[in-house]
Short mmCIF file of the C-alpha atoms (twelve columns), coordinates in Angstrom:
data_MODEL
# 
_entry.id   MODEL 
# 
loop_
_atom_site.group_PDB 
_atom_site.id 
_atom_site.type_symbol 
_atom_site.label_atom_id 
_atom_site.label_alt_id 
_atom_site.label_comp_id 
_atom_site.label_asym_id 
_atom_site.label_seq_id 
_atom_site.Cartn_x 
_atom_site.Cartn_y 
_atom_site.Cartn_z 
_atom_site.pdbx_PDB_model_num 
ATOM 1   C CA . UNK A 1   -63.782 300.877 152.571 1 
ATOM 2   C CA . UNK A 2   -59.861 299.958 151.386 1 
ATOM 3   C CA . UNK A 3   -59.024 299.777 148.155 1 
ATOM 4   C CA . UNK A 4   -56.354 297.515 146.458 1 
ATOM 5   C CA . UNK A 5   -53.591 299.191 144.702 1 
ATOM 6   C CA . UNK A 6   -52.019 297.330 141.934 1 
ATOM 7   C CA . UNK A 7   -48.579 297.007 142.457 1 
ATOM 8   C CA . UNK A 8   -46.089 297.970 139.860 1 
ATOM 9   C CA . UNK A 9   -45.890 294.088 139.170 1 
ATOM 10  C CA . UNK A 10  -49.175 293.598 138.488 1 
ATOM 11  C CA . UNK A 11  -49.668 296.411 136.232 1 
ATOM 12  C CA . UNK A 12  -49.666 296.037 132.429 1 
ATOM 13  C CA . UNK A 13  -45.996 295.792 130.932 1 
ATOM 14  C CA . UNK A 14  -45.565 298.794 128.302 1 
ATOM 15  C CA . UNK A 15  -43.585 297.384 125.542 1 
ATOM 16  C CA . UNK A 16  -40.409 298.732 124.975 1 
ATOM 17  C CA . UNK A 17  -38.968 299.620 121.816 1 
ATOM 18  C CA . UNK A 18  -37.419 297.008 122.059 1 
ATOM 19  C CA . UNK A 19  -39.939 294.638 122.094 1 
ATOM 20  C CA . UNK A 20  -42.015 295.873 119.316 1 
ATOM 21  C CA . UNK A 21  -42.226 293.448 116.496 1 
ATOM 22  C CA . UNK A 22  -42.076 290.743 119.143 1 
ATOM 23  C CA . UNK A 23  -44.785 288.731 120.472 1 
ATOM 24  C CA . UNK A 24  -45.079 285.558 122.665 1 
ATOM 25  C CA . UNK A 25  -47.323 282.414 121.414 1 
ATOM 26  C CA . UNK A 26  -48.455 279.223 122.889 1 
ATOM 27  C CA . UNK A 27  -46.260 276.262 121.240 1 
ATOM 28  C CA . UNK A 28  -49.644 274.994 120.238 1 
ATOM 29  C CA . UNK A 29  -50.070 277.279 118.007 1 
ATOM 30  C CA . UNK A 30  -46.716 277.174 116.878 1 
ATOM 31  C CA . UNK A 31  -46.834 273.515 116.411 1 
ATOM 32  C CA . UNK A 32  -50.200 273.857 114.582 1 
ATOM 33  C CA . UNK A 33  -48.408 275.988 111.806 1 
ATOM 34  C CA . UNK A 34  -45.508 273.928 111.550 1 
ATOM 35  C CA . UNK A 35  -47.390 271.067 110.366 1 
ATOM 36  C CA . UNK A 36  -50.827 272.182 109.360 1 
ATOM 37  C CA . UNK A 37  -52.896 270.021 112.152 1 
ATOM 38  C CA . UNK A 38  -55.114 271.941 114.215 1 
ATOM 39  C CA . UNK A 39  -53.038 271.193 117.564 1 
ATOM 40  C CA . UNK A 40  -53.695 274.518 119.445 1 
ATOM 41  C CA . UNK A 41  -56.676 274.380 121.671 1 
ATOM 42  C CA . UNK A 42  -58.462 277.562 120.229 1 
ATOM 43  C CA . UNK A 43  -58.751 275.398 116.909 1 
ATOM 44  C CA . UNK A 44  -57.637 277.686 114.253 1 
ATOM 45  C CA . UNK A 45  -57.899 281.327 115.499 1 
ATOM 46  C CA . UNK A 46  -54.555 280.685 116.922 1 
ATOM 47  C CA . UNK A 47  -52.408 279.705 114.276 1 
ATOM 48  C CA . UNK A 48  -54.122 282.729 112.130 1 
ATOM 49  C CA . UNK A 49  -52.730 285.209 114.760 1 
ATOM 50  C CA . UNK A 50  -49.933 283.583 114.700 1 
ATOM 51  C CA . UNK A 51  -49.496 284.286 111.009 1 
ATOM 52  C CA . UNK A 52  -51.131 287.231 110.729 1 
ATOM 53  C CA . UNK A 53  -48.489 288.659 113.360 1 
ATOM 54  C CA . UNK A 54  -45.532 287.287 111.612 1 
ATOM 55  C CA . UNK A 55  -46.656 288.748 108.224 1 
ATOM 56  C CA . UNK A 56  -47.915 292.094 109.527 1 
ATOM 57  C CA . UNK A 57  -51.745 291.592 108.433 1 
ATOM 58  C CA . UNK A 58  -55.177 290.814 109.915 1 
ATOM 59  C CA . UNK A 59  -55.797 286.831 110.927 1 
ATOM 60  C CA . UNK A 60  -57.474 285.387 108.094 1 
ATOM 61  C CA . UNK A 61  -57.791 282.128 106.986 1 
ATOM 62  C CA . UNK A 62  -56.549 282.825 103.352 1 
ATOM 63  C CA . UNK A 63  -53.882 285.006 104.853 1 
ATOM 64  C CA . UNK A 64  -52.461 281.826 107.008 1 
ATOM 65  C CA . UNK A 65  -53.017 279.866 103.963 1 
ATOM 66  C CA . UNK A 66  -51.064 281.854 101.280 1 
ATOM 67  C CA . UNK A 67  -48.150 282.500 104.213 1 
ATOM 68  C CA . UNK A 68  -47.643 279.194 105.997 1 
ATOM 69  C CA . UNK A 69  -44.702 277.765 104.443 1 
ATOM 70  C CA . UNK A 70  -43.247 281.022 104.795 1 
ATOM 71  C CA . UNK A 71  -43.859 282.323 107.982 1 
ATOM 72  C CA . UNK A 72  -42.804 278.213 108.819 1 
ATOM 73  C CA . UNK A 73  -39.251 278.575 107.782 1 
ATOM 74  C CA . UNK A 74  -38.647 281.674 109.905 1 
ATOM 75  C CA . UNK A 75  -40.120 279.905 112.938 1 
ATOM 76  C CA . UNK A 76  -37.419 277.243 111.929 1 
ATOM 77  C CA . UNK A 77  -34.548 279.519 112.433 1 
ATOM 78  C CA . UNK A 78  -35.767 281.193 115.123 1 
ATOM 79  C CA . UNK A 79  -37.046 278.556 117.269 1 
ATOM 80  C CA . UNK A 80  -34.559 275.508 115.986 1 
ATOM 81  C CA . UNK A 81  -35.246 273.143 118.851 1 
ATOM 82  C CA . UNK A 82  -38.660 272.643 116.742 1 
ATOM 83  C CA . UNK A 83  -36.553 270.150 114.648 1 
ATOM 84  C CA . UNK A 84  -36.204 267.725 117.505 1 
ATOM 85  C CA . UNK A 85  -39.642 267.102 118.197 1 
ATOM 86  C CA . UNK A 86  -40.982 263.733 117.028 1 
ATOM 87  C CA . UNK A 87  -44.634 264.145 114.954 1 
ATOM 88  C CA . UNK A 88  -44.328 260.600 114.318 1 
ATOM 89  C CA . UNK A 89  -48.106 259.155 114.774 1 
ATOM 90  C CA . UNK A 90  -50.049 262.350 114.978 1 
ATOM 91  C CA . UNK A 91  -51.761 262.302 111.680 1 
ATOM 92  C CA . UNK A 92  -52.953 258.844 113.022 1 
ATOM 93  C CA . UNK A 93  -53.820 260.022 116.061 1 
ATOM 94  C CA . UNK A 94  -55.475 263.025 114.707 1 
ATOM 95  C CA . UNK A 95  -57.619 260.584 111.986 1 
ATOM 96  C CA . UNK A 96  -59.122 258.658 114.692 1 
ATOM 97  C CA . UNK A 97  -59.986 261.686 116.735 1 
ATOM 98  C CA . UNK A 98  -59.419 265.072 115.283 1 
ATOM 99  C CA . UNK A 99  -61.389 267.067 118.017 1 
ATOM 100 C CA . UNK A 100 -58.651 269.427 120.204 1 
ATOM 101 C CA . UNK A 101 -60.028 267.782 123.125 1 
ATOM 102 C CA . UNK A 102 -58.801 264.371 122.159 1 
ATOM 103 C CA . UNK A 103 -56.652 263.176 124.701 1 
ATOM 104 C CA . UNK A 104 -54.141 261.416 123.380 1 
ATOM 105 C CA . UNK A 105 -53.256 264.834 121.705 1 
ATOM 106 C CA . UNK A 106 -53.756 266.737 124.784 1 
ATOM 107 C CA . UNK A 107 -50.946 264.003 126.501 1 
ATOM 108 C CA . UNK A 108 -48.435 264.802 123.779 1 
ATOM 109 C CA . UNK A 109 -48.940 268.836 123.866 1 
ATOM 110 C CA . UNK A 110 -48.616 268.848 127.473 1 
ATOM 111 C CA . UNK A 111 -45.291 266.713 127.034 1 
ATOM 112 C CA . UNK A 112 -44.017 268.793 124.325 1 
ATOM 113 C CA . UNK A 113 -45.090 272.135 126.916 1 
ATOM 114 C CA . UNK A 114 -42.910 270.222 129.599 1 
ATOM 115 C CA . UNK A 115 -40.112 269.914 127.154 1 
ATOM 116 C CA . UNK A 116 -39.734 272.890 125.409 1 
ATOM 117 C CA . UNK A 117 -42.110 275.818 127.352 1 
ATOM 118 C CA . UNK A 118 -45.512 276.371 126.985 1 
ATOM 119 C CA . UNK A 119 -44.356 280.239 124.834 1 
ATOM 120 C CA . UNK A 120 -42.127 281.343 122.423 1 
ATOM 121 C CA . UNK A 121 -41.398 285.124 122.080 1 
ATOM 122 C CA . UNK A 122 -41.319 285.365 117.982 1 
ATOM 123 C CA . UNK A 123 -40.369 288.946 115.824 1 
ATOM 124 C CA . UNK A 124 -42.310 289.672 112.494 1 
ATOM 125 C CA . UNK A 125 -40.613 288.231 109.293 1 
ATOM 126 C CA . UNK A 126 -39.776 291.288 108.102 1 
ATOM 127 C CA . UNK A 127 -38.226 292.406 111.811 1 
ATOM 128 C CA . UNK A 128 -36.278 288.844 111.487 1 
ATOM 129 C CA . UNK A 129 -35.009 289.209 107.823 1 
ATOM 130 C CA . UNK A 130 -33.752 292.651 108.928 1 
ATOM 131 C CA . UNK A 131 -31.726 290.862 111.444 1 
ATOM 132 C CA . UNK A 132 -30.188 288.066 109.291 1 
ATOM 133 C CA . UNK A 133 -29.375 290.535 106.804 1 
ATOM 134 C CA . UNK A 134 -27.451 292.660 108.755 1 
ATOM 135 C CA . UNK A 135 -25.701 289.356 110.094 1 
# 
């Protein structure tokens, strides 16, 4: 019997150094921290990795609570196109029907994906203020 070999493309990417302090995430859940609606399809575990990640800590909900507006400002400058997109309506939107599933929601996350990528490589908060500080 033959036996597939995985190819060096399809085998796990080690990170490099590098790359440590680094992480990719969904916009979703990127969008669901910037402005505190549950937009990201896994409901909240997403945004609390998010978080969690940024602030070097396990995903909890009071963790991602006490953090947001701070782990939100260093999306900000690391992600700036953030700024252009229009939340206009969503709150609405998101009153009527605040399931994930609702699909006027899932229309505008798929346009925003088409827009700006479906992931954003972000570095830890303390990785980033390392970086602006020796700006």
């Amino acid at each position: 019997m033959l036996q597939r070999v995985n190819t060096e493309a399809e085998q796990p990417r080690r990170q490099s150094k590098k790359d440590l302090g680094k992480k990719d995430f969904h916009l979703n859940a990127i969008l669901s921290v910037m402005t505190g609606m549950t937009l990201s399809r896994e409901g909240e575990a997403g945004p609390q990795r998010l978080v969690a990640f940024m602030m070097d800590e396990q995903a909890d909900a009071c963790v991602t609570m006490e953090n947001a507006e701070t782990v939100r400002d260093c999306i900000l400058e690391q992600l700036p196109f953030l700024n252009d997109i229009n939340f206009d309506g969503l709150h609405e939107i998101l009153r009527v029907d605040p399931s994930p599933a609702n699909p006027y929601i899932t229309v505008w996350r798929e346009m925003q994906a088409l827009k700006f990528g479906e992931e954003h490589a972000l570095v830890t908060l303390s990785r980033w203020q390392k970086k602006t500080d020796a700006a």
